[in-house]
N, C-alpha and C positions, 0 to 999 in steps of 0.2 A: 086719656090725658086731656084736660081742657083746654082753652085757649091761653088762660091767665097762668099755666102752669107752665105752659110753652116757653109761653115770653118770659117766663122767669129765670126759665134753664139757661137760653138763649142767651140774657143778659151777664147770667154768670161765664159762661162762655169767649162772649163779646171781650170783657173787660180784661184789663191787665192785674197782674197780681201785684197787690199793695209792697210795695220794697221800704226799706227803713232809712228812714232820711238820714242824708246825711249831716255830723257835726257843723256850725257855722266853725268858717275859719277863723282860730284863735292869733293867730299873727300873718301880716300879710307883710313885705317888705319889696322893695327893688335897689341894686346895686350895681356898683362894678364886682367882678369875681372875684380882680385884687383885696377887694375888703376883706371876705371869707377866707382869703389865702393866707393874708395876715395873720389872721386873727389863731388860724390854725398850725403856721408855723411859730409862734409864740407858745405854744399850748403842749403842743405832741410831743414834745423830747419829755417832758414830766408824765402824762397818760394820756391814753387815747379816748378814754370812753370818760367823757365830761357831762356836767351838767351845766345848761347854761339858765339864766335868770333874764325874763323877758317882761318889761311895764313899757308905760307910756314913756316914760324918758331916753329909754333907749334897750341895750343886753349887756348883760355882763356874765362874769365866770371867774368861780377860785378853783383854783386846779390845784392837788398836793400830790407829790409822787409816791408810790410805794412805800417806800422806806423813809418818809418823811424828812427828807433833807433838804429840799426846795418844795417849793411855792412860788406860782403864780397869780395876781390879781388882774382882768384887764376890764376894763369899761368901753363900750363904744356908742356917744350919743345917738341918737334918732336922726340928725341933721347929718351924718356922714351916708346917711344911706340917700340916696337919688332917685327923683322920675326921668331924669334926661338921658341922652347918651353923649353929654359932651361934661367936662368939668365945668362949664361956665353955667350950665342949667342946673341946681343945686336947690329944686326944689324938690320938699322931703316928698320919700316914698316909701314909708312905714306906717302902718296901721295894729295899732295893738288893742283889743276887747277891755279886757281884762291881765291884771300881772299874773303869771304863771313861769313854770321851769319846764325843762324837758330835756333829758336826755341821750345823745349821739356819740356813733362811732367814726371818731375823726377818719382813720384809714377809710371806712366808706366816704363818706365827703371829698375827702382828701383824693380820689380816684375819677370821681364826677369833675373837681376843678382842674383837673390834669390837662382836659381838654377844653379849658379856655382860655384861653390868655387873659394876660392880666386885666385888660382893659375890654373884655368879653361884660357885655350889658344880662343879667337875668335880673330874672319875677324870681319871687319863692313865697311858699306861705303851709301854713300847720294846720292841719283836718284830719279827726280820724288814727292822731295818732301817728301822723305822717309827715313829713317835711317833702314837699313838691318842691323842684327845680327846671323852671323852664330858661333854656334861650332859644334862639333864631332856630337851632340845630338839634338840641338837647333838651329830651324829657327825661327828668329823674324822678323818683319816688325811693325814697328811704324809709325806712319804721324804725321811729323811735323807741330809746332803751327807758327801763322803765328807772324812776330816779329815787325809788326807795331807800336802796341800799347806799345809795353814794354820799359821802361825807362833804358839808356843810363845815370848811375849816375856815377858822378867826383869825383875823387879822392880827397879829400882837400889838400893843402900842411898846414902840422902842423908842430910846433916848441915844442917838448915834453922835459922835461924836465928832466924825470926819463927814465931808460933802464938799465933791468935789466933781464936777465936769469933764468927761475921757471919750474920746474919741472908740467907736466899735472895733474898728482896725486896730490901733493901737494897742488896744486889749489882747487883739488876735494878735499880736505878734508876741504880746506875754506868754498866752498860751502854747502857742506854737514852742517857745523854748522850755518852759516849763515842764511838757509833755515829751519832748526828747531826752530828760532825764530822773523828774519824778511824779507822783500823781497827785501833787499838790502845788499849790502857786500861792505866793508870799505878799500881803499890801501892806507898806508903811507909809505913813505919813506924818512930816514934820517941818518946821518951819523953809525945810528947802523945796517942798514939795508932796509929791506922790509917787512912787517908787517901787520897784521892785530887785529886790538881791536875791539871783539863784546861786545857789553856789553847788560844786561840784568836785571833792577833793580837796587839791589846794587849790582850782579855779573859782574862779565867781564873775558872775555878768548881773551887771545894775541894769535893769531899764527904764527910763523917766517915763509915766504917765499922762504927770500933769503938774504945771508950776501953782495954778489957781486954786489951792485948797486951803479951807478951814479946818483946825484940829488937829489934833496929833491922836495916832494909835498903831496898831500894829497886828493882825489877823494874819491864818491860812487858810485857804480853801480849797475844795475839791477840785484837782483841773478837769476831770471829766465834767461835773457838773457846769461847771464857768465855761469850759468849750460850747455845749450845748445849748447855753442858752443863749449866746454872743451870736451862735452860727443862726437859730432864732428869729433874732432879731435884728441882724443884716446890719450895712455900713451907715450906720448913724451913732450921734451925739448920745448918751446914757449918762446919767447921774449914778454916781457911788456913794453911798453911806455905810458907815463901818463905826464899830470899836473894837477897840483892842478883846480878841477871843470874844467876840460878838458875831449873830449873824450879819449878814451885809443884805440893803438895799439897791438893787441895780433897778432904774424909773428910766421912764423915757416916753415918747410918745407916738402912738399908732398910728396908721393914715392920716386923717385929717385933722382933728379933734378928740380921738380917744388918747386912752392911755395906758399904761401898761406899768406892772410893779412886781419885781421877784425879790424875793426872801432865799437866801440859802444860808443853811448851817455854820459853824465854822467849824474848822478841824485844831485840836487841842493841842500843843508841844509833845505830849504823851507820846500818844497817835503817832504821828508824824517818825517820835525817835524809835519807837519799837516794830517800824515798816525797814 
């Protein structure tokens, strides 16, 4: 064996074996965890495994359920996300390559934020196919779903008739009556208002909603579905848009600057009398 064969062997030896680099990270971001909580209790009563849509302006996501009877829309700017840990520090902490999508299963996420509080500061960011989640406490890695199969639904352009400003609560207490005797809930509105007539037998309970409305029309809907997306989206301010046997628009908005927009079905007089 010669000298120069030596040092050859030896070299190969010496050195470390070439590993494959890794992806540059496609989105880096920082936040409060309330963002993420948000966003994903808006989301999950329709489905769990979403795709979300990621560019330079910010992320967004249309979610459609199963059965096609609702729809979600939500946007949340680039400027809602933070480098600070206080609200008054509200400089941005998003970084995006390139626009892309990608694929998650809420109940995984949804398991990771459980143990943050609302006001819990992380980093996160996309490599490899992965969503990392750091805080103080917590390393997570998630793998992403792949977003081939998932549907890409269109917004309808509707012409509604009614829009009108209603309290969350408020709503909930329609629900709540509505759902102690059938699985639908009634909205009218006319020059007195915005309204609701359950009736039951020879009984019937009116409940006002809202004296500030435009339009007149007259819908029912799903109470399961209206439950779920009220409980959702928590005790705030929402806009209604409706027509008569039209679907209805419930709008409103997310943390700071996003915003959020469901579509649900409506349920037909038909329906209704042959249940």
């Amino acid at each position: 064996m010669t000298k120069e064969t030596t040092k050859k062997e030896l070299k190969e030896v010496v050195e470390k074996p070439k590993t494959k680099k890794k992806d540059k990270k496609q989105w880096e971001f920082k936040c409060y965890s309330g963002l993420l909580k948000k966003l994903i209790n808006r989301v999950k009563m329709l489905n769990t495994e979403i795709k979300i849509n990621v560019d330079q302006k910010g992320i967004s996501t249309k979610v459609v359920d199963p059965a096609h009877v609702a729809m979600v829309y939500i946007s949340i700017p680039r400027k809602d996300f933070y480098t600070g840990h206080t609200a008054v520090n509200k400089e941005n902490g998003y970084k995006c390559r390139e626009p892309f999508d990608f694929g998650i299963d809420l109940d995984k996420l949804s398991k990771t934020l459980k143990l943050c509080s609302e006001y819990d500061y992380l980093t996160g960011y996309i490599q490899n196919n992965s969503l990392y989640i750091d805080t103080d406490k917590i390393h997570k890695k998630i793998g992403l779903l792949d977003t081939a199969g998932m549907p890409e639904p269109k917004i309808p352009e509707l012409q509604l008739d009614v829009k009108a400003e209603v309290s969350s609560s408020d709503i909930g207490i329609l629900i709540k009556a509505s759902d102690e005797t059938c699985d639908y809930l009634s909205l009218i509105a006319d020059k007195t208002g915005l309204y609701s007539v359950i009736e039951e037998d020879e009984d019937n309970l009116k409940i006002d909603l809202s004296k500030d409305v435009k339009g007149n029309g007259r819908a029912i809907y799903s109470t399961d579905y209206f439950s779920n997306i009220i409980k959702g989206i928590g005790y705030n301010h929402v806009t209604l848009e409706f027509s008569t046997d039209q679907p209805i628009q419930i709008s409103g908005d997310i943390y700071d600057t996003g915003s959020f927009m469901y579509l649900l079905a409506p349920r037909i007089e038909g329906e209704k009398d042959e249940r």
